[in-house]
C-alpha positions in Angstrom: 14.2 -20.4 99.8 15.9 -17.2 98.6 15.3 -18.6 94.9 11.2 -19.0 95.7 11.3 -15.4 97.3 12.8 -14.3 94.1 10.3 -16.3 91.7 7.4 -14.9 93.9 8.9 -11.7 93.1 9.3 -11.9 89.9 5.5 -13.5 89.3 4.0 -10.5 91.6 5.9 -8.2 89.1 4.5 -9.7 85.8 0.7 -10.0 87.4 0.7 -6.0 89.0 2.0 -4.6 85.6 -1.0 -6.9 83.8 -3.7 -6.2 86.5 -1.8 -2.5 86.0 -3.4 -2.4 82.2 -6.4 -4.1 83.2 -7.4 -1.1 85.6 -6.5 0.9 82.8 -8.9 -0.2 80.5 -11.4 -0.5 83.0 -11.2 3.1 83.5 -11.4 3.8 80.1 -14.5 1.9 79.3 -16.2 3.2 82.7 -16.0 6.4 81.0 -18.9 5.1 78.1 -20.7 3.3 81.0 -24.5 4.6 81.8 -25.1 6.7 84.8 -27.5 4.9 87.2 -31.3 5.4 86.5 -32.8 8.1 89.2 -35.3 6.6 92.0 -38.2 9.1 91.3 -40.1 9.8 88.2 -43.0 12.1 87.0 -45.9 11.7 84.8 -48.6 14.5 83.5 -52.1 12.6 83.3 -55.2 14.3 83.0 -58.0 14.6 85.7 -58.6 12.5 88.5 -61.5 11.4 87.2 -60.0 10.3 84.2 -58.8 7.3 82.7 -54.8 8.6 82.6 -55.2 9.4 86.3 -56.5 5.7 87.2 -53.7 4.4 84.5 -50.7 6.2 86.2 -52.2 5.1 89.3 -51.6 1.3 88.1 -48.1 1.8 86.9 -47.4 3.6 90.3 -47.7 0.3 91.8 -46.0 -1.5 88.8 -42.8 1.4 89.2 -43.0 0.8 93.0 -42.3 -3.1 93.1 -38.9 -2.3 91.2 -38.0 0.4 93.8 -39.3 3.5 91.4 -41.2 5.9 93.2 -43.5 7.7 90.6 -44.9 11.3 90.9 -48.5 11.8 89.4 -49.4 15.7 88.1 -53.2 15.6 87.4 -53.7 18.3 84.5 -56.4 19.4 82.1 -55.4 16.8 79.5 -53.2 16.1 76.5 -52.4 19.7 75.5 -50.9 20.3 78.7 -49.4 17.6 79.2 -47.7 17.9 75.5 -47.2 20.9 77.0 -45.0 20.3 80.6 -43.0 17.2 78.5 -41.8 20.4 76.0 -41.1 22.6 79.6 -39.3 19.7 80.6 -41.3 19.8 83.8 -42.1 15.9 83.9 -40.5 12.7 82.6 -43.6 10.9 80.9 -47.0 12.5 79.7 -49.8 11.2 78.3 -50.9 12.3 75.0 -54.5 11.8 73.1 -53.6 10.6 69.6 -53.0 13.7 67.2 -52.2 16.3 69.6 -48.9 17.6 68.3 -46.4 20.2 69.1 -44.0 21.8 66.9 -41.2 22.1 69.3 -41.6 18.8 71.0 -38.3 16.5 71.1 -40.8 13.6 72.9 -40.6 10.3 72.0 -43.4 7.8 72.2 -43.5 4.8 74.0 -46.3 3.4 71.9 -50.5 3.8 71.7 -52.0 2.0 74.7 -55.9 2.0 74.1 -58.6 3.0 71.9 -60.1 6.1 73.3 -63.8 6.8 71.5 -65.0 9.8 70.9 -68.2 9.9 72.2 -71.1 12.9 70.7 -74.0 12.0 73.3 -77.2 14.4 73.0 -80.6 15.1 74.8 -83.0 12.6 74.2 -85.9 14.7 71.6 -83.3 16.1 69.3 -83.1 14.9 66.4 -79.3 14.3 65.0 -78.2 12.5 62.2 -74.7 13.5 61.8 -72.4 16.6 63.2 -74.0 19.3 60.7 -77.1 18.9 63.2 -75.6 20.7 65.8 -75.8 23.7 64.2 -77.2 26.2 66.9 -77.2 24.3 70.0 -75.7 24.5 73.2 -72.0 22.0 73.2 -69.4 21.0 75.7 -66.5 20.5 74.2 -64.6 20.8 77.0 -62.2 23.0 78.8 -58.6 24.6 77.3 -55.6 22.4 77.8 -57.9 19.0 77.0 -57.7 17.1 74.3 -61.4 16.5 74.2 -61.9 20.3 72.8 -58.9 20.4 70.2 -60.8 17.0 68.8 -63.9 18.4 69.0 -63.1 21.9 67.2 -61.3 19.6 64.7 -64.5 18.0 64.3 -66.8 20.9 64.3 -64.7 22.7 61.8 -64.5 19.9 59.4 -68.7 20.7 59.5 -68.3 24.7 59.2 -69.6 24.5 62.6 -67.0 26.5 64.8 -66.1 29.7 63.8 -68.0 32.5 65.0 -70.4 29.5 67.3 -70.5 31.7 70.7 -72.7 28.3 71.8 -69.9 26.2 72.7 -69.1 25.1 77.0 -65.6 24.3 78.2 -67.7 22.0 80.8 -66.2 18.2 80.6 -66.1 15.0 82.8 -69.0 14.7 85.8 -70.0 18.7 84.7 -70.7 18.0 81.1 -73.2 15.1 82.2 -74.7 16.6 84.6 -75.7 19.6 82.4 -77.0 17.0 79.9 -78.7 15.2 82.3 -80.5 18.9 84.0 -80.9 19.9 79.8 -78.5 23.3 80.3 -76.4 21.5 77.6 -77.7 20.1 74.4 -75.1 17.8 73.4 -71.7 17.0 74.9 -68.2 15.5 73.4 -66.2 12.7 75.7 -62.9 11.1 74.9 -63.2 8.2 77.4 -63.2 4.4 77.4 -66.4 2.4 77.5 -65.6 1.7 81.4 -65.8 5.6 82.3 -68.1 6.0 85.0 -69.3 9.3 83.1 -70.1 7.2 80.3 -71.3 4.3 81.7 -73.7 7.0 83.5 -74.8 8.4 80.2 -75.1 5.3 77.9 -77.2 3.6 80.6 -79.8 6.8 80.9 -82.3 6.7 78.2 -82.8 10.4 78.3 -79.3 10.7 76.7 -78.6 9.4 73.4 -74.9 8.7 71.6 -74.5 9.8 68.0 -73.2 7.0 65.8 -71.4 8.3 63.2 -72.7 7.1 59.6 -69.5 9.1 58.3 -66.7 7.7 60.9 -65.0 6.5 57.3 -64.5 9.9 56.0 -63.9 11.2 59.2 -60.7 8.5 59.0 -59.7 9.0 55.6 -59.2 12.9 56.9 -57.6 12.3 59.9 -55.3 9.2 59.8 -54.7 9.6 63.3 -58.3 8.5 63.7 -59.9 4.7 63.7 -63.2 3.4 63.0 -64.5 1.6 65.8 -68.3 -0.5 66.5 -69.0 -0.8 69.6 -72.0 -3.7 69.1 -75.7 -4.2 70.3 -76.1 -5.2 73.6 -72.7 -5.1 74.6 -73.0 -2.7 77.5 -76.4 -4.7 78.8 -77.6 -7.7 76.7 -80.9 -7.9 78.8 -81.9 -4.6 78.2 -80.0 -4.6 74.9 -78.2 -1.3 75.5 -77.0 0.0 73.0 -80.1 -1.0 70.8 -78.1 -1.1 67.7 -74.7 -1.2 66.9 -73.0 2.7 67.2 -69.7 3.6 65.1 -67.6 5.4 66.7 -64.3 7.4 65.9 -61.5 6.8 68.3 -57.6 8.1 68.2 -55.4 6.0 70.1 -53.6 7.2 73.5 -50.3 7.2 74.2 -47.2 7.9 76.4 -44.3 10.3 75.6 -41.5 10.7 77.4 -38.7 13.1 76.9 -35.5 12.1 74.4 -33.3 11.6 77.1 -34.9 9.9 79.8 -32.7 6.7 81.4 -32.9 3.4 79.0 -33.5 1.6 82.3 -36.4 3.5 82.9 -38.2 3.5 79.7 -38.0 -0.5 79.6 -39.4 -0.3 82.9 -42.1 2.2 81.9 -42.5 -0.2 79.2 -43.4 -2.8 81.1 -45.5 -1.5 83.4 -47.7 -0.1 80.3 -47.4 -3.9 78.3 -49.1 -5.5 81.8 -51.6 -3.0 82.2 -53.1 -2.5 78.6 -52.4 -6.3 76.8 -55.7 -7.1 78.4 -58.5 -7.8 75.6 -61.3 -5.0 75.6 -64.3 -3.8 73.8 -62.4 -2.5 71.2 -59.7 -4.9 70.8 -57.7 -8.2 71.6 -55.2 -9.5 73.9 -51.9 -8.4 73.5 -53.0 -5.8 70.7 -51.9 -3.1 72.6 -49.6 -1.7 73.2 -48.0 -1.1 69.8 -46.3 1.1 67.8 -49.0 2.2 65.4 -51.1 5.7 65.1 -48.0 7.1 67.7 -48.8 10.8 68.5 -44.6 11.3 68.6 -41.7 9.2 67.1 -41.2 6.3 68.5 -38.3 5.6 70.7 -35.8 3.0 69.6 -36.2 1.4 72.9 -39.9 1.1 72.3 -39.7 0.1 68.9 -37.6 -2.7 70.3 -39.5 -3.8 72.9 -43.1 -4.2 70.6 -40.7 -6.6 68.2 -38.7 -8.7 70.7 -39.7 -8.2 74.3 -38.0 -6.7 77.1 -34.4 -7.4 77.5 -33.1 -10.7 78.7 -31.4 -9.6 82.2 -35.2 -7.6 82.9 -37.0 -10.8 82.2 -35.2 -13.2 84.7 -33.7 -10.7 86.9 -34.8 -8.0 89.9 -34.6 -4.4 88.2 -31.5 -3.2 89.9 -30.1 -6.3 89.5 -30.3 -6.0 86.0 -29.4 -2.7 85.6 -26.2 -3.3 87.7 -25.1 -6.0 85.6 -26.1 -4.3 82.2 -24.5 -0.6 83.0 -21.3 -2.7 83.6 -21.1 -5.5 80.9 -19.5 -2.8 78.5 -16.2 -3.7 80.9 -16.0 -7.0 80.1 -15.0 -5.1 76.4 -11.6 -3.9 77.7 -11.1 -7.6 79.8 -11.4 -9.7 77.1 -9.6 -7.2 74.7 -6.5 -7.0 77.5 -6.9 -10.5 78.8 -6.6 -12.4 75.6 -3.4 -11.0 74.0 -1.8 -10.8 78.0 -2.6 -14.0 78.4 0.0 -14.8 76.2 2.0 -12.2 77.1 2.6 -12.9 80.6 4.9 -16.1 80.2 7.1 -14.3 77.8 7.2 -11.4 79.9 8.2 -13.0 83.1 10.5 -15.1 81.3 12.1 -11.8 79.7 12.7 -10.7 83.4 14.3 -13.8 84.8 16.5 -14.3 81.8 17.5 -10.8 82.3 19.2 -10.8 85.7 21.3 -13.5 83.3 22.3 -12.0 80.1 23.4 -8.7 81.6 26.5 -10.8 82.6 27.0 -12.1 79.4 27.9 -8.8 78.3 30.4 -8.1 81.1 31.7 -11.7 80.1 32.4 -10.7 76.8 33.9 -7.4 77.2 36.8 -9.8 78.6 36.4 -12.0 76.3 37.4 -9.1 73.3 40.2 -8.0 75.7 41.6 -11.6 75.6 41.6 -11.6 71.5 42.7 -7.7 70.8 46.3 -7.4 72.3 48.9 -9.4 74.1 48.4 -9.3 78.2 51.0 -8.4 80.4 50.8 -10.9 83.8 48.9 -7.8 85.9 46.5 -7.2 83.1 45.6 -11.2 83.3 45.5 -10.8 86.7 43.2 -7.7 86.3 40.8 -9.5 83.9 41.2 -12.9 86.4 39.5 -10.4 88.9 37.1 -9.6 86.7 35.9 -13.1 86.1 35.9 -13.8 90.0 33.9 -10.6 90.3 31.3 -12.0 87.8 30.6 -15.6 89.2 30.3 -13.9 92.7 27.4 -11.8 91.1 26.2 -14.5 88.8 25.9 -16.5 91.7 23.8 -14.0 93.4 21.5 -14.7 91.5 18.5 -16.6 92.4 16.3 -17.8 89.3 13.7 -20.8 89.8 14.6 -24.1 88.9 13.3 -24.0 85.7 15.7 -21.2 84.7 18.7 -23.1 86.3 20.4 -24.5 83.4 20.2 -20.7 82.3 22.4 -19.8 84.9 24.7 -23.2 84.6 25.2 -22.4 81.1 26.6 -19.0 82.3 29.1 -20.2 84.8 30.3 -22.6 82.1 30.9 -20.5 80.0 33.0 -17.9 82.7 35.4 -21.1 82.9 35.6 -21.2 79.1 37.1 -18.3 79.6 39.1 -18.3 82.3 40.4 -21.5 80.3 41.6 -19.0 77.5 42.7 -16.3 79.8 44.8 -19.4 81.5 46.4 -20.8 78.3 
């Protein structure tokens, strides 16, 4: 029983200085694991009567079933929301294609939709192309929007805004309103086709919307820019509205982030923006969009991997935390494998080292009498002296309790004491 206690020991002692280095690199690897994503998010969209506001509003929900609370911060549109992502006063923003910032560090997550740029004008004028506006009354929008810092783009491709004193910062419901009482001559929207402010003007016939015969050019200029149709009788085929064809101009919109937002979150963000905008629309086909083209930022490496493969395995099959959990921790099973597989064949020489130990430390008492035997003659007390010795070492040899399969270790020893008692006897 004493010998099992012993070879219990001796095992617990060989496993805690193992599991001893495994904690060890455990800690060390724990230092390159990823903090936990936070709970809450925020996201600058534009007005809430906009399509960002009604977007965020959809991946609120999205964020919400994975235990993600998302904040939404209406704002005057893509220049200010460029703007609070530079500030560092939200997480995400969304930003109108070709809005840029020269000290922006945001990253994009991809474009999400075809936003058109709609020119709609009083019914009675007549207008050909953008030069026509020359002298009349224009919304373009307020400061902060991306609507006005397309439309002065526009306007001074044509010569048309320096010096004009005719331009309104009225948008949105304010802009149609004023083309519907005639206070406004002719308006510029960045909206989608579903916009109630545009499905309010393209279905009046005292408004008209410009089609632009030089959208091409207008392309070629800006590469941010795509040429879009939107065809006959789309909107109503029994009253054929629109009555022709209409080209349109249309940068893409997209959503930044800033550089250092959680991994986690941006493949959730990810997500949520691939289920809300792969649906097929006027303008394009399922699973178009999102994508990595006309980005208003760099896109993140994250992003870029997502478009090409997917989300991550764990986040397919797996519950968000869930898979965050088990990915923020897989980096330790480095340091296990690393440890485990050169300890695994470490531990039986180790705990073989400590058994045969307790033995060969006698060996050494054993020979020091032994050399005493060879090096002089012995008077009777000095064999009697050295006798002692040998009685001394069987009585601790025999204190020692190694497992049976180190027994012949140990009768090998107590042989070889009597070899030399034999000599110390002759």
């Amino acid at each position: 029983m004493a010998s099992a206690r012993n070879s219990h020991k001796d095992k617990l002692v060989t496993f805690a200085t193992v599991a001893l280095l495994v904690a060890a690199g455990f800690w060390l690897a724990y230092q390159f694991v990823e903090p936990a994503p936070p709970e809450n998010i925020s996201i600058s969209t534009g007005s809430e009567e906009g399509a960002y506001y009604a977007f965020a509003q959809e991946y609120k929900i999205l964020l919400q079933q994975q235990g993600i609370s998302l904040e939404i911060l209406p704002s005057a549109g893509s220049t200010e929301n460029l703007q609070r992502l530079v500030d560092g006063d939200v997480d995400a923003a969304f930003v109108q294609g070709g809005i840029t910032h020269s000290d922006s560090t945001a990253l994009s997550l991809g474009s999400l939709y075809y936003e058109p740029v709609w020119l709609f004008y009083r019914q009675g004028l007549s207008l050909k192309s953008i030069p026509d506006l020359a002298g009349l009354k224009i919304a373009i929008g307020p400061e902060g929007s991306g609507t006005r810092q397309l439309a002065s783009t526009l306007l001074a491709d044509n010569k048309l805004l320096d010096g004009n004193d005719r331009l309104s910062d009225k948008s949105g419901s304010d802009a149609a309103k004023g083309l519907l009482d005639g206070t406004i001559d002719a308006a510029f929207f960045i909206a989608s086709v579903e916009s109630a402010v545009i499905q309010q003007l393209i279905n009046n016939p005292t408004v008209k919307v410009l089609s632009l015969r030089r959208a091409e050019a207008y392309r070629r200029i800006h590469p941010f820019l795509t040429k879009i149709t939107l065809p006959e009788g789309i909107i109503d085929l029994q009253k054929n509205i629109p009555a022709q064809d209409i080209t349109l101009i249309a940068p893409t919109a997209n959503l930044l982030i800033k550089e250092d937002l959680h991994p986690a979150l941006t493949f959730l963000l990810l997500q949520a923006i691939h289920n809300t905008h792969k649906k097929a629309g006027l303008f394009a086909s399922t699973n178009f969009f999102p994508n990595g083209n006309n980005v208003a930022a760099p896109i993140s490496d994250v992003a870029d991997r997502f478009h090409k493969k997917g989300p991550p395995f764990l986040m397919r099959y797996l519950p968000f935390w869930t898979a965050v959990m088990i990915d923020r921790f897989v980096v330790m099973l480095i340091p296990l494998i690393a440890l485990l597989i050169p300890l695994s064949k470490l531990i039986p020489p180790l705990y073989e080292w400590r058994i045969s130990s307790r033995i060969y430390r006698w060996y050494e008492a054993l020979h020091l009498v032994d050399d005493k035997l060879h090096n002089s003659e012995l008077s009777a007390p000095q064999r009697e002296e050295l006798n002692a010795e040998l009685d001394h070492i069987v009585n601790e040899v025999n204190k020692v309790k190694a497992p049976l399969s180190h027994a012949r270790q140990v009768y090998h020893l107590l042989s070889h004491i009597e070899l030399i008692r034999n000599k110390l006897l002759r």
